[in-house]
N, CA, C and O atoms as a Tripos MOL2 file, in Angstrom:
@<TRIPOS>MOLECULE
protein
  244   243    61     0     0
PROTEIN
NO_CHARGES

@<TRIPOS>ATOM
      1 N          23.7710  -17.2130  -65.2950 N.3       1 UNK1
      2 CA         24.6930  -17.8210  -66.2290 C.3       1 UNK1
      3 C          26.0540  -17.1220  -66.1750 C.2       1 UNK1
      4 O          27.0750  -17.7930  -66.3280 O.2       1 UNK1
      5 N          26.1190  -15.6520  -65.9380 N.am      2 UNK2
      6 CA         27.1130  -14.7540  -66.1350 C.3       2 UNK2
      7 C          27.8560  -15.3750  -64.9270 C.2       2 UNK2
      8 O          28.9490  -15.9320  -65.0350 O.2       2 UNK2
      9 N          27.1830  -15.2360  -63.7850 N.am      3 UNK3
     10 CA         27.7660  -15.5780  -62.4710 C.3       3 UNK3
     11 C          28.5340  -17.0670  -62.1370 C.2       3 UNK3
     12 O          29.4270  -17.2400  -61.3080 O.2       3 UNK3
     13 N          28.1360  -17.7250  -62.7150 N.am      4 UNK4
     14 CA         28.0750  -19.5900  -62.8360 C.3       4 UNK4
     15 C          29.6540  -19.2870  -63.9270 C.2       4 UNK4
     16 O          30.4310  -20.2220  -63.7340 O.2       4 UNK4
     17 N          30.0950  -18.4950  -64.7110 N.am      5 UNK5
     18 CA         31.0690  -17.9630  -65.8980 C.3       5 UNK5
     19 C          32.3530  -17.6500  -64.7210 C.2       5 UNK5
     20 O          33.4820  -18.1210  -64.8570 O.2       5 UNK5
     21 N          32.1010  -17.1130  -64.0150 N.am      6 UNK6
     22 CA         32.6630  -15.6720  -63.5090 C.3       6 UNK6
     23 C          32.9350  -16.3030  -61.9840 C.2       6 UNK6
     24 O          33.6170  -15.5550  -61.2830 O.2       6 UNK6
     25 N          32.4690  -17.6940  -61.2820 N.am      7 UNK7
     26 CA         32.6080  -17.9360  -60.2150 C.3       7 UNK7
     27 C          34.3810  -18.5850  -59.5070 C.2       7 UNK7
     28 O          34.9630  -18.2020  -58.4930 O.2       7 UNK7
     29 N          34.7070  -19.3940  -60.2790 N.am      8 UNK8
     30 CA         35.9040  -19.6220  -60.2250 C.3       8 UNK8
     31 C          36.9630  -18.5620  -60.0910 C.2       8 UNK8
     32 O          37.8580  -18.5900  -59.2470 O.2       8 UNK8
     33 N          36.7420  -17.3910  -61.2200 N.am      9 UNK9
     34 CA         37.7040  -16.2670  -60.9950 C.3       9 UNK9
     35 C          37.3820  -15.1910  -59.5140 C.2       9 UNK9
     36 O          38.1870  -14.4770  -58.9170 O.2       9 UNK9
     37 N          36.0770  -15.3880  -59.2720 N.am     10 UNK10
     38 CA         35.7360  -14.6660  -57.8320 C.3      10 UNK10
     39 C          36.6480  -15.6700  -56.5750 C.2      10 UNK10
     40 O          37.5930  -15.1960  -55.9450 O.2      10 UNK10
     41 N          36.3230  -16.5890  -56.4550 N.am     11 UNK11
     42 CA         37.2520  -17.5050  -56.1350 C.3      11 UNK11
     43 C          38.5620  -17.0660  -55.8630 C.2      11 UNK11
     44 O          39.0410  -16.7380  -54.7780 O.2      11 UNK11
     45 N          39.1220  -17.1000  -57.0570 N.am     12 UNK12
     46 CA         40.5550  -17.2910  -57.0000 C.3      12 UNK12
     47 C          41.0550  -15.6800  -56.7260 C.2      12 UNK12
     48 O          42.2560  -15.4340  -56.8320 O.2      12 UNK12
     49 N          40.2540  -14.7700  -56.4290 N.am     13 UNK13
     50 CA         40.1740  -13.6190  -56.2890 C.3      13 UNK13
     51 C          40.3070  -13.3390  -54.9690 C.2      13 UNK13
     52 O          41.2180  -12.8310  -54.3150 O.2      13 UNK13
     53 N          38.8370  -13.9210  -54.5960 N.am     14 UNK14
     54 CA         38.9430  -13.9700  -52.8750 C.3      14 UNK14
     55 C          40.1980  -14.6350  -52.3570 C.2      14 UNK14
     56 O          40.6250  -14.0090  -51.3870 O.2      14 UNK14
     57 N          40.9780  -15.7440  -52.6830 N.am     15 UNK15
     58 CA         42.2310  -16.7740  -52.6370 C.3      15 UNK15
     59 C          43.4960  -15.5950  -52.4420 C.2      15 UNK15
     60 O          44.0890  -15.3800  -51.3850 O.2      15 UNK15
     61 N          43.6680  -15.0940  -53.3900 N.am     16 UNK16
     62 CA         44.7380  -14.0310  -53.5300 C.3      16 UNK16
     63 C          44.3020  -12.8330  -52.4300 C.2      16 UNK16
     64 O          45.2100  -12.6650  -51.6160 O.2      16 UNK16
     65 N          43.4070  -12.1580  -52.2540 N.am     17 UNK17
     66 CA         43.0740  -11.2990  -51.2870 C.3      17 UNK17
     67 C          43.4080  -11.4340  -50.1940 C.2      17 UNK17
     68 O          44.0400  -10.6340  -49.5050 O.2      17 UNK17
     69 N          42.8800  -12.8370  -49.8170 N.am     18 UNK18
     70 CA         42.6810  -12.9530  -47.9010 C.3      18 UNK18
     71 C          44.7890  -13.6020  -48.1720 C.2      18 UNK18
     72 O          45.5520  -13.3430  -47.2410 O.2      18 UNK18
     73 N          45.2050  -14.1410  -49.0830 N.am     19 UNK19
     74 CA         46.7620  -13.9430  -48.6580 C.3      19 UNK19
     75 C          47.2920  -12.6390  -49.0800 C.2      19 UNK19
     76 O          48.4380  -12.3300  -48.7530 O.2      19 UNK19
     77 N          46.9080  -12.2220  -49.4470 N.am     20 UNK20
     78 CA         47.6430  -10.0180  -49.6350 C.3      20 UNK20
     79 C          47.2330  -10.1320  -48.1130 C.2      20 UNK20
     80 O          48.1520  -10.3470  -47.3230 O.2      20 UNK20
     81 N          45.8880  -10.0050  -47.5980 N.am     21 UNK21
     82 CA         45.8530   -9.4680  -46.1830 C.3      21 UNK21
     83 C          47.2140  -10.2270  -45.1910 C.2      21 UNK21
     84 O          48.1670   -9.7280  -44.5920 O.2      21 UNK21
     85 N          46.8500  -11.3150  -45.3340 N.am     22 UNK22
     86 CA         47.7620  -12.6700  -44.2200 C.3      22 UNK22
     87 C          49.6980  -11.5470  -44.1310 C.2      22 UNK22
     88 O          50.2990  -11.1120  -43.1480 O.2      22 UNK22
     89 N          49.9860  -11.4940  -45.3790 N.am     23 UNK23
     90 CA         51.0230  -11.0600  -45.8590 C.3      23 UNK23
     91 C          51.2470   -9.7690  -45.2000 C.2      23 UNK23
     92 O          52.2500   -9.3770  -44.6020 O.2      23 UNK23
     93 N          49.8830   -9.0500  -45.4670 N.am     24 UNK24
     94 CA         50.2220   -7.8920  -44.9620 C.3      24 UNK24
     95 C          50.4730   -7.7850  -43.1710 C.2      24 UNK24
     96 O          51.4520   -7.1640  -42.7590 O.2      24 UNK24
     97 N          49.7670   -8.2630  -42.4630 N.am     25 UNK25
     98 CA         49.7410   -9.0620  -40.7830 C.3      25 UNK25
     99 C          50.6150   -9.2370  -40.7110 C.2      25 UNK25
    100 O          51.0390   -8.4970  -39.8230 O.2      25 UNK25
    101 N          51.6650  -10.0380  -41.2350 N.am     26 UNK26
    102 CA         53.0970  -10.7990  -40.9410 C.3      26 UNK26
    103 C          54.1760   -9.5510  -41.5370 C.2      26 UNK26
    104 O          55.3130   -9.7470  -41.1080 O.2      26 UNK26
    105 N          54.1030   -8.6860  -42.1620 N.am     27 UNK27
    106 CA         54.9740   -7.3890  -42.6530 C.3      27 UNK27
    107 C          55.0050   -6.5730  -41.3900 C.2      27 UNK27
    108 O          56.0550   -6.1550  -40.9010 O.2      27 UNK27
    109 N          53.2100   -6.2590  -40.6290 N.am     28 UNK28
    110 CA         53.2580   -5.4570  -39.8310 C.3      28 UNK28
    111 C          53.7680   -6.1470  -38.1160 C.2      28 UNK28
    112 O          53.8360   -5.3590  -37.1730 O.2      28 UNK28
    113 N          54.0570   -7.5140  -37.9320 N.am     29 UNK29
    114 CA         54.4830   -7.8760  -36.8710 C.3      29 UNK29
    115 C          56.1240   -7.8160  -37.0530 C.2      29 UNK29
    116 O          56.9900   -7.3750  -36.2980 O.2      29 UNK29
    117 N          56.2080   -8.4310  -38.3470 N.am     30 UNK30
    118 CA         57.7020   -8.1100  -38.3910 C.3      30 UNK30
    119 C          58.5060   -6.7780  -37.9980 C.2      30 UNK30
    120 O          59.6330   -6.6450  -37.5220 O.2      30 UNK30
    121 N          57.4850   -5.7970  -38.3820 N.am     31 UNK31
    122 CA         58.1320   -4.2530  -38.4840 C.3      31 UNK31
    123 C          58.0550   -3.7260  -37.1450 C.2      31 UNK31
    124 O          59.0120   -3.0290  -36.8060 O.2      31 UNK31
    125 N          56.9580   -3.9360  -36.1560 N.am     32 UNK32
    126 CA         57.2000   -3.7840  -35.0670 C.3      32 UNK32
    127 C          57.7670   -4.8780  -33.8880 C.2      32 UNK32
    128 O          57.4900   -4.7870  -32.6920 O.2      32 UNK32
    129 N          58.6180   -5.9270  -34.4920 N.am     33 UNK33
    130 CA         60.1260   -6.8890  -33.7220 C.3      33 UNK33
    131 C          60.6540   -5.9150  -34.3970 C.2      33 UNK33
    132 O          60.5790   -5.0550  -33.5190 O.2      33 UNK33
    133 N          61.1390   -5.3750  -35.2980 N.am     34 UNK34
    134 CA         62.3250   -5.2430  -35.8810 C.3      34 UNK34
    135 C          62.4780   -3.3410  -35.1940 C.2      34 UNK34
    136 O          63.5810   -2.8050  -35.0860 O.2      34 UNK34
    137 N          61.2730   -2.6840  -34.8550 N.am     35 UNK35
    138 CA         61.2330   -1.9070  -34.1310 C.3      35 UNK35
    139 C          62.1550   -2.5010  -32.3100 C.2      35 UNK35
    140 O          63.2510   -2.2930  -31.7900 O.2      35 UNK35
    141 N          61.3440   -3.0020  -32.0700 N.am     36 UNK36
    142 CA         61.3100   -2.9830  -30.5450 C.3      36 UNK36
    143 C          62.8080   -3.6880  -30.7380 C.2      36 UNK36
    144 O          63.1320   -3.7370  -29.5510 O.2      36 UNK36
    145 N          63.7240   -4.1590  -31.3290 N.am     37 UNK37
    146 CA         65.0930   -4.4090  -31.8830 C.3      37 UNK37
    147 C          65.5930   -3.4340  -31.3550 C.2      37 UNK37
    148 O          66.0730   -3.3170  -30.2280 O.2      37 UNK37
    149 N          65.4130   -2.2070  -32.7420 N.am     38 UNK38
    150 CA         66.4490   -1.6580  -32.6150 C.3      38 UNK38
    151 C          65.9280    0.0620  -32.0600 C.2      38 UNK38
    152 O          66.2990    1.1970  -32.3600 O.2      38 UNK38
    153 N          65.0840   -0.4010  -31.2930 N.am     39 UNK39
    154 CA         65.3220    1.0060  -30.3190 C.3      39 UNK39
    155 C          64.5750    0.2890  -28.8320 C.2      39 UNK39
    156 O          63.4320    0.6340  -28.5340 O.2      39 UNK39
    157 N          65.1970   -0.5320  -28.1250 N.am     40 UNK40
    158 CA         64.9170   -0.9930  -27.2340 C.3      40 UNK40
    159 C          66.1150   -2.1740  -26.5960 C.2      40 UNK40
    160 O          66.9770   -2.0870  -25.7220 O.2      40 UNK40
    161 N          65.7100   -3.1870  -27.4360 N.am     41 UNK41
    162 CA         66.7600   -4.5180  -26.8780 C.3      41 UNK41
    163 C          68.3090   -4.3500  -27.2500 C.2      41 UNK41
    164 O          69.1200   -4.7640  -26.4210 O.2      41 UNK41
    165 N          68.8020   -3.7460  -28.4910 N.am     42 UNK42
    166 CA         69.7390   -3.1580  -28.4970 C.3      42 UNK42
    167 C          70.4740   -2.2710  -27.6710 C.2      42 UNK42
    168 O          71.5130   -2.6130  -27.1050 O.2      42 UNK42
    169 N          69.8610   -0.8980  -27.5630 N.am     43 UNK43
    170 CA         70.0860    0.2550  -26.4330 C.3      43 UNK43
    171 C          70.7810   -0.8630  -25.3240 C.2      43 UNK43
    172 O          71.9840   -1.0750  -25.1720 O.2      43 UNK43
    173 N          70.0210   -1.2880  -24.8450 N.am     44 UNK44
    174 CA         69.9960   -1.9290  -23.6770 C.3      44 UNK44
    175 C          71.1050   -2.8170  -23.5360 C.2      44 UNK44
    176 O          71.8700   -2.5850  -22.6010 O.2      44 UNK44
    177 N          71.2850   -3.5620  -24.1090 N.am     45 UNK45
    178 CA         72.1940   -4.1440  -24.6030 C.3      45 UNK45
    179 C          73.5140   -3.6100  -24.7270 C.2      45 UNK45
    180 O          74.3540   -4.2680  -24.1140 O.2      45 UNK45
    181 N          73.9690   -2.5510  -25.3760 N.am     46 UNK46
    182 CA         74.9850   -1.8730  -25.6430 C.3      46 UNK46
    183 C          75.7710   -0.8160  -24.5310 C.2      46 UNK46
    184 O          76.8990   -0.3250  -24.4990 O.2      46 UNK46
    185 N          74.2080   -0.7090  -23.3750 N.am     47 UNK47
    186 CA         74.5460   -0.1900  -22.2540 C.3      47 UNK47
    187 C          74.9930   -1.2830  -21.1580 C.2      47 UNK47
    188 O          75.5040   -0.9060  -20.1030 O.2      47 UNK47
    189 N          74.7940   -2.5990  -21.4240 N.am     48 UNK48
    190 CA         75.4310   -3.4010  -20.4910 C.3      48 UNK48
    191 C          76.3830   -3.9070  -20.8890 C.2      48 UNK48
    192 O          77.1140   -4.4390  -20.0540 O.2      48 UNK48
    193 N          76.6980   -3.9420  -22.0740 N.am     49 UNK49
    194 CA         78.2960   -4.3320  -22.7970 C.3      49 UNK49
    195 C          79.1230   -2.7290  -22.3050 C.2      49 UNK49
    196 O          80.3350   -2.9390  -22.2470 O.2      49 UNK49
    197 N          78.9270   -1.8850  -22.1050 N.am     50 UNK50
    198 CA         79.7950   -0.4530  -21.6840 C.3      50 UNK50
    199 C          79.9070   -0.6990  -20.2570 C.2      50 UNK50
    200 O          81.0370   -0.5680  -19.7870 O.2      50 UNK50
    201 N          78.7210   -1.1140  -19.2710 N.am     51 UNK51
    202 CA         78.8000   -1.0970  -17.6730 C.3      51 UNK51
    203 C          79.6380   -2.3770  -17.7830 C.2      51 UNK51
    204 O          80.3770   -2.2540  -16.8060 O.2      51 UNK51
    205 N          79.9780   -3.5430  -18.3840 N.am     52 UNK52
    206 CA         80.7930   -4.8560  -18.1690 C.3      52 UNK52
    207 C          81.8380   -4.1220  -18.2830 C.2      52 UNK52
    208 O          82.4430   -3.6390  -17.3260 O.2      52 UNK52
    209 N          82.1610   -3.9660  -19.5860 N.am     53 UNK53
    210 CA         83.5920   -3.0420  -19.7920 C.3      53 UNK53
    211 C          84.0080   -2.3740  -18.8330 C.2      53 UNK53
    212 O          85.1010   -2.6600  -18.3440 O.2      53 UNK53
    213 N          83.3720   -1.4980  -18.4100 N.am     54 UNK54
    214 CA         83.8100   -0.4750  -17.0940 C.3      54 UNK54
    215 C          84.1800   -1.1600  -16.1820 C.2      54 UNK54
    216 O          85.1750   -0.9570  -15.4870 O.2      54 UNK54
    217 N          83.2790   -2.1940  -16.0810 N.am     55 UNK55
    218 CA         83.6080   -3.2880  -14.6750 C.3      55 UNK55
    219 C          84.6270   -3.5030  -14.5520 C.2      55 UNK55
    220 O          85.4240   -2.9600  -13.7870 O.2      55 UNK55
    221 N          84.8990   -4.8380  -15.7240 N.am     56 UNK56
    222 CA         86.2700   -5.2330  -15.9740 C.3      56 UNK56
    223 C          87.7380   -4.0700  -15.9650 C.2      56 UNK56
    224 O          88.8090   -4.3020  -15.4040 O.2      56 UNK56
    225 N          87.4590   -3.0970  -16.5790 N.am     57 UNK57
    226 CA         88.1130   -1.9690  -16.5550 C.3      57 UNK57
    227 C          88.6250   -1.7810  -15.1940 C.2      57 UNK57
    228 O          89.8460   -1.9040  -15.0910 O.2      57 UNK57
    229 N          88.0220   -1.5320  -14.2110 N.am     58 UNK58
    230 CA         88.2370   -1.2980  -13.3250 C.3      58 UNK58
    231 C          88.9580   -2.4910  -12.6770 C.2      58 UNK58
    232 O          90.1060   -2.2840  -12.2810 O.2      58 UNK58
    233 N          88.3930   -3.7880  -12.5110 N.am     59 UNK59
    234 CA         89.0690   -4.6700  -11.8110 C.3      59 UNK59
    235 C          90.3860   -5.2350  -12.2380 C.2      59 UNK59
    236 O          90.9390   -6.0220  -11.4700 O.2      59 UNK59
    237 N          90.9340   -4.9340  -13.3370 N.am     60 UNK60
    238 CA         92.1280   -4.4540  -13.9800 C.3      60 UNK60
    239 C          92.8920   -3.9170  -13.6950 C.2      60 UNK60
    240 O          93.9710   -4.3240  -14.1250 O.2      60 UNK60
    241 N          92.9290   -2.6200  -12.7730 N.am     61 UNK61
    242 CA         93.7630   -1.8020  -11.6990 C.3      61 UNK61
    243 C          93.6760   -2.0870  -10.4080 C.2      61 UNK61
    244 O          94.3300   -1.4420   -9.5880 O.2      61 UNK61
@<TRIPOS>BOND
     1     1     2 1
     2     2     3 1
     3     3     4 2
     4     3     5 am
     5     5     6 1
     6     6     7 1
     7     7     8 2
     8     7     9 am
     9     9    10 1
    10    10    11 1
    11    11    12 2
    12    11    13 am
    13    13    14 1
    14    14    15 1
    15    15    16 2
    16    15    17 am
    17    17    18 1
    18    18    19 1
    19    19    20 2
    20    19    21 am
    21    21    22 1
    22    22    23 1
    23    23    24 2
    24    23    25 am
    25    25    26 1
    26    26    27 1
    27    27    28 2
    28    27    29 am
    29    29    30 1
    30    30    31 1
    31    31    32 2
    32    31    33 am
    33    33    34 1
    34    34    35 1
    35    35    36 2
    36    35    37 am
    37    37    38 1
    38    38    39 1
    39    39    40 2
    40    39    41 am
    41    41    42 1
    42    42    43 1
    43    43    44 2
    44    43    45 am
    45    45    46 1
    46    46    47 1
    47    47    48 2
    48    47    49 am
    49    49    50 1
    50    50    51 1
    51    51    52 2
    52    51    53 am
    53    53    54 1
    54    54    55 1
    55    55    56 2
    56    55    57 am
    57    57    58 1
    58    58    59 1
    59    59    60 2
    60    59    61 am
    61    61    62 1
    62    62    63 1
    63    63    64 2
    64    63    65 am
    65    65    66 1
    66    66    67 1
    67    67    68 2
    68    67    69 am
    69    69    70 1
    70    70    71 1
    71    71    72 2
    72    71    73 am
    73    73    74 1
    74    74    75 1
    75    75    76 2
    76    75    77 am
    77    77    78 1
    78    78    79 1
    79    79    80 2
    80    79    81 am
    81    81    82 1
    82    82    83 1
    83    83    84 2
    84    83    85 am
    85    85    86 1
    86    86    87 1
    87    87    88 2
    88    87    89 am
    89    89    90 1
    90    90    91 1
    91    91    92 2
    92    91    93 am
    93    93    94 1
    94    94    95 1
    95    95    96 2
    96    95    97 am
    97    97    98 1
    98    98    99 1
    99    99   100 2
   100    99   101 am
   101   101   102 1
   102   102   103 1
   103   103   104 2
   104   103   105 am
   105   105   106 1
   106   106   107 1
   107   107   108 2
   108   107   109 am
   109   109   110 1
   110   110   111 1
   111   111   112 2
   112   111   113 am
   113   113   114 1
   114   114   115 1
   115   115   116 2
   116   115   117 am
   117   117   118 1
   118   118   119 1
   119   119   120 2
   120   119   121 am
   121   121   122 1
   122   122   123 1
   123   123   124 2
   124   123   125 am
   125   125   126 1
   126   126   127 1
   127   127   128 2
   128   127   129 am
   129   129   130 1
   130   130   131 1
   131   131   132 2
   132   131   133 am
   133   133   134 1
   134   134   135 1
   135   135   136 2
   136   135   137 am
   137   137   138 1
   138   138   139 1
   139   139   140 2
   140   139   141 am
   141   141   142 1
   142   142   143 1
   143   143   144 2
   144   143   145 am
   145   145   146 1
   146   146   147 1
   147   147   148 2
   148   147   149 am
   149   149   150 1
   150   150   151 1
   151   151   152 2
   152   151   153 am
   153   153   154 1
   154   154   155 1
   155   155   156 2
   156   155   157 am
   157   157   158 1
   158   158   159 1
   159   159   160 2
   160   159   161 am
   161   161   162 1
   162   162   163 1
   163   163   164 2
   164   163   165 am
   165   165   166 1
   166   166   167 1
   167   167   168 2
   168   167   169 am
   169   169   170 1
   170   170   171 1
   171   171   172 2
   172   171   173 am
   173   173   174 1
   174   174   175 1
   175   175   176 2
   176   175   177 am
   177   177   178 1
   178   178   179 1
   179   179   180 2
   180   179   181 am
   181   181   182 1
   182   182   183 1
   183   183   184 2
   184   183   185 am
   185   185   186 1
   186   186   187 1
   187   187   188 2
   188   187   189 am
   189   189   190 1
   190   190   191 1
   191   191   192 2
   192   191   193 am
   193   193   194 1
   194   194   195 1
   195   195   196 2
   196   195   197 am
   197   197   198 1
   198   198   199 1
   199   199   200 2
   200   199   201 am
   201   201   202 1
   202   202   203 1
   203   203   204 2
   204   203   205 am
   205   205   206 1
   206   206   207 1
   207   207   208 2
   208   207   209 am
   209   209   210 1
   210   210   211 1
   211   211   212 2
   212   211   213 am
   213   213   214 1
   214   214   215 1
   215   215   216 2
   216   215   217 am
   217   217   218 1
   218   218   219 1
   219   219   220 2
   220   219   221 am
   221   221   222 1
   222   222   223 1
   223   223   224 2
   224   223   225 am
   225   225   226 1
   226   226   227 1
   227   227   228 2
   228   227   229 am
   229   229   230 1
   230   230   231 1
   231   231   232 2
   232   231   233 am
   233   233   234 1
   234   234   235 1
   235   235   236 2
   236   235   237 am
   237   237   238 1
   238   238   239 1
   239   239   240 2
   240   239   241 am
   241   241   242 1
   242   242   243 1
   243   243   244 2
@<TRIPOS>SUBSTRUCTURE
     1 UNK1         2 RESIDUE 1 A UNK
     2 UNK2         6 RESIDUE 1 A UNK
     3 UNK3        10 RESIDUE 1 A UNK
     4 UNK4        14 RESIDUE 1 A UNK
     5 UNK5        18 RESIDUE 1 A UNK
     6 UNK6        22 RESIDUE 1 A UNK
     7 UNK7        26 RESIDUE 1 A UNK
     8 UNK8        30 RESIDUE 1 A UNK
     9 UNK9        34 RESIDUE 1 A UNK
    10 UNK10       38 RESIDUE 1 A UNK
    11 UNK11       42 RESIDUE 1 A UNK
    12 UNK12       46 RESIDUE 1 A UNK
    13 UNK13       50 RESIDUE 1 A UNK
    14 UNK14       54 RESIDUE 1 A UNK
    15 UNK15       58 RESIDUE 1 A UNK
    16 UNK16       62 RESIDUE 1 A UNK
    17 UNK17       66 RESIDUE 1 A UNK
    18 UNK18       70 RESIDUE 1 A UNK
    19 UNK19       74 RESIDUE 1 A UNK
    20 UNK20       78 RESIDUE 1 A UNK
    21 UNK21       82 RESIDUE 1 A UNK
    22 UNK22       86 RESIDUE 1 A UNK
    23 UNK23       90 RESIDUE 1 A UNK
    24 UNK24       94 RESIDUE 1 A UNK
    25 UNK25       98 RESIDUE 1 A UNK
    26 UNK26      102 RESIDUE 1 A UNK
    27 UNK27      106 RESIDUE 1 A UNK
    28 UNK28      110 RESIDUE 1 A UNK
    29 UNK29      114 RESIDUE 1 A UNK
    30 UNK30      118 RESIDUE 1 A UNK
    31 UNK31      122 RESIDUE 1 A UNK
    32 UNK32      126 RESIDUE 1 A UNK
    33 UNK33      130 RESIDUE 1 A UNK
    34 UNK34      134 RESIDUE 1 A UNK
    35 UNK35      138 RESIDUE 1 A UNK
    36 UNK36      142 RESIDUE 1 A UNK
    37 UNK37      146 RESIDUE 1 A UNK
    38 UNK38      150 RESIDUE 1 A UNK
    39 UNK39      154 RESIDUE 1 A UNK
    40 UNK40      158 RESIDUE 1 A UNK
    41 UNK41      162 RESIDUE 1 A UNK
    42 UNK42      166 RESIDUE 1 A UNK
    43 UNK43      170 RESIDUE 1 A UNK
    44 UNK44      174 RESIDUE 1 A UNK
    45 UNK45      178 RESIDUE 1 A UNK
    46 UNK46      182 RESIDUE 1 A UNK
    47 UNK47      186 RESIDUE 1 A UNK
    48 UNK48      190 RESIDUE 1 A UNK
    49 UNK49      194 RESIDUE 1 A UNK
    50 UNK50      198 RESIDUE 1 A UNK
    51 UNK51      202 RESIDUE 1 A UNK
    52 UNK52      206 RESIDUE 1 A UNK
    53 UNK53      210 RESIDUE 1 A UNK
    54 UNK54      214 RESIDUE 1 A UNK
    55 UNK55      218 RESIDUE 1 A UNK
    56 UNK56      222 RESIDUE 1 A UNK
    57 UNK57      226 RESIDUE 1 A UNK
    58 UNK58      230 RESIDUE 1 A UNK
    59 UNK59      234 RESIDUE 1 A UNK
    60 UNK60      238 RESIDUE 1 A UNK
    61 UNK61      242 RESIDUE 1 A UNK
């Protein structure tokens, strides 16, 4: 009887849980793009905007 009381809120319990987890999955993919950002595709990036520059630099004289 207690259980048959109490089933809906287990429910809506389990409901909220498995999206905390989902939530939490999508925090931790975000954080490692937002890693591989900014110590990777950036760097990289900022070193071929300096070698263009130089380029151009040079073909300038």
């Amino acid at each position: 009887m207690k259980l048959e009381k109490n089933l809906p809120y287990l429910l809506q319990l389990a409901e909220i849980e498995k999206a905390a987890e989902n939530m939490a999955d999508e925090i931790e993919k975000t954080r490692r793009r937002v890693n591989a950002l900014e110590y990777t595709m950036i760097p990289d990036y900022q070193d071929t905007i300096k070698f263009i520059q130089m380029k151009l630099g040079e073909q300038e004289r």
